[in-house]
ZAFIFI-307069 format. One line per 10 residues: number of its first residue (from 1); their letters; for each residue x, y, z of N, C-alpha, C. Coordinates in steps of 0.001 Angstrom, whole numbers, plus 500000, padded with zeros to 6 digits. Atoms other than C-alpha are relative to their C-alpha. Layout:
! residues N
NUM	a	X:Y:Z:X:Y:Z:X:Y:Z; ... .
//
This chain:
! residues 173
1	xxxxxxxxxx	500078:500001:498545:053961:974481:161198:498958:498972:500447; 500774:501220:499811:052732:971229:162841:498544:501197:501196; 500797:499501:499481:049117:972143:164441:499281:499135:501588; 500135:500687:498769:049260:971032:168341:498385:499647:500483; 501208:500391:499573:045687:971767:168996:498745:498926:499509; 500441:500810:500755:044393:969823:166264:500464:498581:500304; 499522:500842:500087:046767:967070:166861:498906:499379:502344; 500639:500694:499050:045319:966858:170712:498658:500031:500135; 501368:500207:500001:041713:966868:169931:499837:498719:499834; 499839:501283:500740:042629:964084:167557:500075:498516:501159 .
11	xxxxxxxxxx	499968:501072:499438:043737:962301:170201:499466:499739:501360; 501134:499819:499052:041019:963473:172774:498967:498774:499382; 501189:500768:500338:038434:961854:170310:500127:498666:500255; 499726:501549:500082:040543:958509:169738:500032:499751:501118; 499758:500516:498531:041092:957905:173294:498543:500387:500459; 501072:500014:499499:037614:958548:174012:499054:498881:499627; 500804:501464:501221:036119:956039:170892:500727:499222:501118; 499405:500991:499267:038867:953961:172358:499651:499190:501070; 500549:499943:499006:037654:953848:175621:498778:499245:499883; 501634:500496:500392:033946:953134:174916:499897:498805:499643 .
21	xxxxxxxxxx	499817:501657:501088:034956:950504:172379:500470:498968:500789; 499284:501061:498932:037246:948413:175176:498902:499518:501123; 501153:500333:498795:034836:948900:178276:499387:499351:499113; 500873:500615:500388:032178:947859:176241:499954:498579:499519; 500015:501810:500246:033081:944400:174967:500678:499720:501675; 499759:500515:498700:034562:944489:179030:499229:499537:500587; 501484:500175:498648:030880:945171:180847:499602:498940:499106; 500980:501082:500803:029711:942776:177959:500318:498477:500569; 499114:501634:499359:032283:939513:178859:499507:500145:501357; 499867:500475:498787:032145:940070:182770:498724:500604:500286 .
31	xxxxxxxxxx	501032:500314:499651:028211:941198:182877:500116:501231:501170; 500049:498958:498388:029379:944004:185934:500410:501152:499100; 499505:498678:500184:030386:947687:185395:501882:499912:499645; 498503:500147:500134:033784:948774:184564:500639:500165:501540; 499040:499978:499103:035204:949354:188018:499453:498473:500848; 499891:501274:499166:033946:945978:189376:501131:498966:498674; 499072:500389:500795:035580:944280:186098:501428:500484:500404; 498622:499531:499683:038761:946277:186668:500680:499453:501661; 499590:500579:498978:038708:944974:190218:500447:498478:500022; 500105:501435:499993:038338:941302:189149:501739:499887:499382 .
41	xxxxxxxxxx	498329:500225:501173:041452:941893:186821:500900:500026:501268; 499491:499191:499425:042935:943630:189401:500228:498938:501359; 499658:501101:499297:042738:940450:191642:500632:498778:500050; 498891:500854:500991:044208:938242:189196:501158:500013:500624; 498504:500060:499923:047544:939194:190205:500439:500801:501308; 499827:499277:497925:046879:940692:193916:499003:499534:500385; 500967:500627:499322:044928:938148:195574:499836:500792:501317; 499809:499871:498651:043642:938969:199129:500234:501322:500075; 500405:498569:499434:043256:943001:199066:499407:500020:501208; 500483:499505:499170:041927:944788:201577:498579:500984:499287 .
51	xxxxxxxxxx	500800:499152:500499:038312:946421:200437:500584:501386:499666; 499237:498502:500129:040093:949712:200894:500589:500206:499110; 498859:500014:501214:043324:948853:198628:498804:499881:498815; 500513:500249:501491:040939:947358:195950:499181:500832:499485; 500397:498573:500760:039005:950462:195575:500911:501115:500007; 498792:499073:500009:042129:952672:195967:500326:499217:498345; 499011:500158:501138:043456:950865:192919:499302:499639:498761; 501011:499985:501328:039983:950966:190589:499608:501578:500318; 500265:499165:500093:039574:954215:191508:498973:500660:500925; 501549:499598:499303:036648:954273:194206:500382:500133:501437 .
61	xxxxxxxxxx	499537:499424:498681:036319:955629:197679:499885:498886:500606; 499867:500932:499071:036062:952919:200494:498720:499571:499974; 501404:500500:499424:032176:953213:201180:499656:499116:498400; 500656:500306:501008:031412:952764:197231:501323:498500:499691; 499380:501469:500304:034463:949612:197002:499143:498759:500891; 500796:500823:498900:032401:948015:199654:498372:499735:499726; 501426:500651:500786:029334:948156:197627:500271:499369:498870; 499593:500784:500892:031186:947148:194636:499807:498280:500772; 499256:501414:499849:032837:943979:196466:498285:499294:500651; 500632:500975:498947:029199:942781:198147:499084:500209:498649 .
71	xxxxxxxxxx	500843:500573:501430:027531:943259:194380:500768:498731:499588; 499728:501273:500514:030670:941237:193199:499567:498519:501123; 500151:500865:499127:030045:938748:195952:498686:499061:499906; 501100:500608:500634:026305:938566:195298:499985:498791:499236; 499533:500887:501054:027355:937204:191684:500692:498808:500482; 499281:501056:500423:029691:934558:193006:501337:500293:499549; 498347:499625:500755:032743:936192:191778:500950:500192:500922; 498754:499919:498699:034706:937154:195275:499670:499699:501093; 500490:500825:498907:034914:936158:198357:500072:501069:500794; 499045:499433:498767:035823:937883:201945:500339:499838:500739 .
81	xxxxxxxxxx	499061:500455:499227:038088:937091:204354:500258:500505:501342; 500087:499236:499163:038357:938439:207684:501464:500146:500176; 498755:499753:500229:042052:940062:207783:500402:500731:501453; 499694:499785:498443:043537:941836:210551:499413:501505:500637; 501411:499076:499219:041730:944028:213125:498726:500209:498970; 501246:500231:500733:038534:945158:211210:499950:500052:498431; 499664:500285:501415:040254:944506:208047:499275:498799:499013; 500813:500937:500976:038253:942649:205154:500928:499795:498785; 498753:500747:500911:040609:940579:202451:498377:499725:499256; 501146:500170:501174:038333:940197:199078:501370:499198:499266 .
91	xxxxxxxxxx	499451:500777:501417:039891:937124:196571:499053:500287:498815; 500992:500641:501034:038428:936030:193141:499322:498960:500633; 499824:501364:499941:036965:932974:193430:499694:499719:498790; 499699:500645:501038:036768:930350:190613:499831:500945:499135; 500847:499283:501453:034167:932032:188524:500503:501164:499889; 499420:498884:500295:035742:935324:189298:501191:499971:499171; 498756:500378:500547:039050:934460:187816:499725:499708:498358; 500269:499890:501317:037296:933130:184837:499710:501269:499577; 500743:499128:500514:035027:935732:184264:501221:501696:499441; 498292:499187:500177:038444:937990:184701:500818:500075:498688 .
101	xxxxxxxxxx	499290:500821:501531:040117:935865:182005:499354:500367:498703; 500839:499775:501504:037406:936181:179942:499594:501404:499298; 499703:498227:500410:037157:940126:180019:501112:500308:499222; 499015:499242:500707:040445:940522:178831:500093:499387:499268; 499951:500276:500885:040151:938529:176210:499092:500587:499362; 501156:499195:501057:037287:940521:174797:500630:501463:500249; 499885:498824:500398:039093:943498:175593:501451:499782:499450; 498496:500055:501109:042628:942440:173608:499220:499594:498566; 500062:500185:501255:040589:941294:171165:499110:501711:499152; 500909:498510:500146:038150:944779:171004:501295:500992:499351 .
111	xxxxxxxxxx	499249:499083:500069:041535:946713:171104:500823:499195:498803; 499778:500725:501511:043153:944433:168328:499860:500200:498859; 500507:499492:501138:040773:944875:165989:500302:501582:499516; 499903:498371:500256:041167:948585:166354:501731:499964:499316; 498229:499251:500701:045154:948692:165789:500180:498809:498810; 500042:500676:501428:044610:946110:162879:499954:500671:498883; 500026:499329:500837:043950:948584:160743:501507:500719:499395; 498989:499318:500313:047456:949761:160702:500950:498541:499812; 499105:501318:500731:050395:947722:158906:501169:500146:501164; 499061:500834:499058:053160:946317:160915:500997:501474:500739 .
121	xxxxxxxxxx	498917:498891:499995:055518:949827:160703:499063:501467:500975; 501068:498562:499059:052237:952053:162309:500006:499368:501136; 500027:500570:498512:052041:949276:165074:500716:500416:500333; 498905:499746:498957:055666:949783:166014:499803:501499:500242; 500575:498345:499428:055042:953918:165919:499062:499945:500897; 501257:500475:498839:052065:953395:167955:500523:499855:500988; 499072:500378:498161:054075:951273:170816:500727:500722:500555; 498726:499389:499858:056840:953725:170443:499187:501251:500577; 500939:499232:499312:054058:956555:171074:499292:499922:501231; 501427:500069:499240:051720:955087:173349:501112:499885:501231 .
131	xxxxxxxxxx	499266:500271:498826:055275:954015:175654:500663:501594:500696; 499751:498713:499316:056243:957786:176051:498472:500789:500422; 501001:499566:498886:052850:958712:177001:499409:499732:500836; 500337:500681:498729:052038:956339:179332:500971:500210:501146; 499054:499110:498739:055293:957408:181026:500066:501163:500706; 500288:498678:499534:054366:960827:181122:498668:499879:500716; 501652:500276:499575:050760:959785:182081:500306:499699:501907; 499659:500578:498743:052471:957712:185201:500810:501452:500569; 499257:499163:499232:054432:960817:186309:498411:500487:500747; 501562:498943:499669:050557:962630:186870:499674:499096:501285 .
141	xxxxxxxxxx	501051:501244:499784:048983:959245:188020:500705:499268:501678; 499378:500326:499355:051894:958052:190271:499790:498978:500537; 500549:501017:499433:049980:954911:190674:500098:498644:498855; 500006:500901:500802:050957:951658:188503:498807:499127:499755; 501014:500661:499711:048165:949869:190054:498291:500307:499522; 501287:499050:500244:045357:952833:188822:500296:499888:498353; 499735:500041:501285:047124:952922:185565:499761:498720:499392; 500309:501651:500504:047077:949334:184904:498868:499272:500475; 501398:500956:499450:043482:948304:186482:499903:499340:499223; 500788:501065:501141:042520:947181:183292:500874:498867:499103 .
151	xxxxxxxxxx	498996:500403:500690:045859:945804:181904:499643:498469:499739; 499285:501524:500346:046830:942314:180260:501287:499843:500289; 499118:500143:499590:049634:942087:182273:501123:499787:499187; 498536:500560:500915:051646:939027:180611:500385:500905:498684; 499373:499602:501508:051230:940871:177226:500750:501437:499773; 499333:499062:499745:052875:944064:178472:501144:499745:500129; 498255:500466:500073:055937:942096:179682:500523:498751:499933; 499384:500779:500864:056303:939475:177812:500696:500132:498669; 499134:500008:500876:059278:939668:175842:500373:501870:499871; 499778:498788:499950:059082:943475:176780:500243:500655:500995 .
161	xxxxxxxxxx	500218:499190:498609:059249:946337:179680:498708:500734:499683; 500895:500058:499855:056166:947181:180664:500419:502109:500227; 499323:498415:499346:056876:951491:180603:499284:500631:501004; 500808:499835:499042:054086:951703:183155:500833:499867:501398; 499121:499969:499247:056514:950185:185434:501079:500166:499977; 498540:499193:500460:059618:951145:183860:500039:501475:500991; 499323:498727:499487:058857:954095:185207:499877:500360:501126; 499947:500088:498426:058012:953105:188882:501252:499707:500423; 498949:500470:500067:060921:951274:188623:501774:501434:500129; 499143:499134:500300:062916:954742:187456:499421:500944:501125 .
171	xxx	500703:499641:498551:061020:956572:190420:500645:500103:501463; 499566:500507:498657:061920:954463:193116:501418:499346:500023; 498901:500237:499681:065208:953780:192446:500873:501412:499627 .
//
């Protein structure tokens, strides 16, 4: 008899190491916290938020995205924009974009190393695992944008479906 509780501790702990191990080469590359990093990513490929949206989609209330975006700003990393009625639009700018770039390359390579350890046949189990619980994860989460703050986009759907949005996709249609 397989032993469920054992099996989700197991994967309480790993997803916790996990965790630690990623942020940490994250705050290391981009120098900010994880929810300003996750915002920078998170601008990459949605320029021109609204303070509001961009802490709606790292996870933070309005007052605390608005201290985020005027730390990142401090740095040099975003800008703001005056948008419509007392709406505020936050980009990257240059250095943000790098500094962006350069996070997720320390966190594909952080998370890399970790599934290196397994030979070619545990990777594909793995993907095949990690794509039904991220689907079930997105049913809870209902947010692609919360789920994926931290993502590497292209390498989700390149040459693949991304089941994060697979299953917005299966959702909303």
């Amino acid at each position: 008899m397989h032993d469920t509780a054992r099996t989700a501790n197991l994967l309480g702990a790993a997803a916790l190491a996990v965790t630690d191990h990623a942020l940490g080469a994250v705050s290391r590359a981009a120098g900010t916290g994880t929810s300003a990093a996750a915002a920078l990513v998170v601008l990459l490929t949605s320029p021109e938020l609204s303070v509001t949206e961009l802490g709606r989609r790292v996870g933070l209330s309005q007052s605390a995205a608005a201290r985020m975006v005027d730390s990142l700003q401090a740095a040099g990393l975003v800008e703001r924009r005056p948008g419509t009625g007392r709406e505020v639009r936050v980009s990257a700018t240059s250095a943000g974009r790098d500094t962006a770039a350069r996070l997720l390359r320390a966190r594909t390579q952080s998370l890399s190393e970790l599934v290196s350890v397994l030979d070619v046949h545990e990777q594909r189990a793995l993907t095949e695992l990690l794509t039904t619980l991220l689907t079930r994860l997105y049913t809870e989460i209902r947010s692609s944008e919360y789920l994926c703050r931290l993502c590497d986009r292209p390498s989700c759907t390149t040459n693949a479906t991304c089941p994060v949005g697979q299953a917005e996709r299966d959702r909303d249609g």
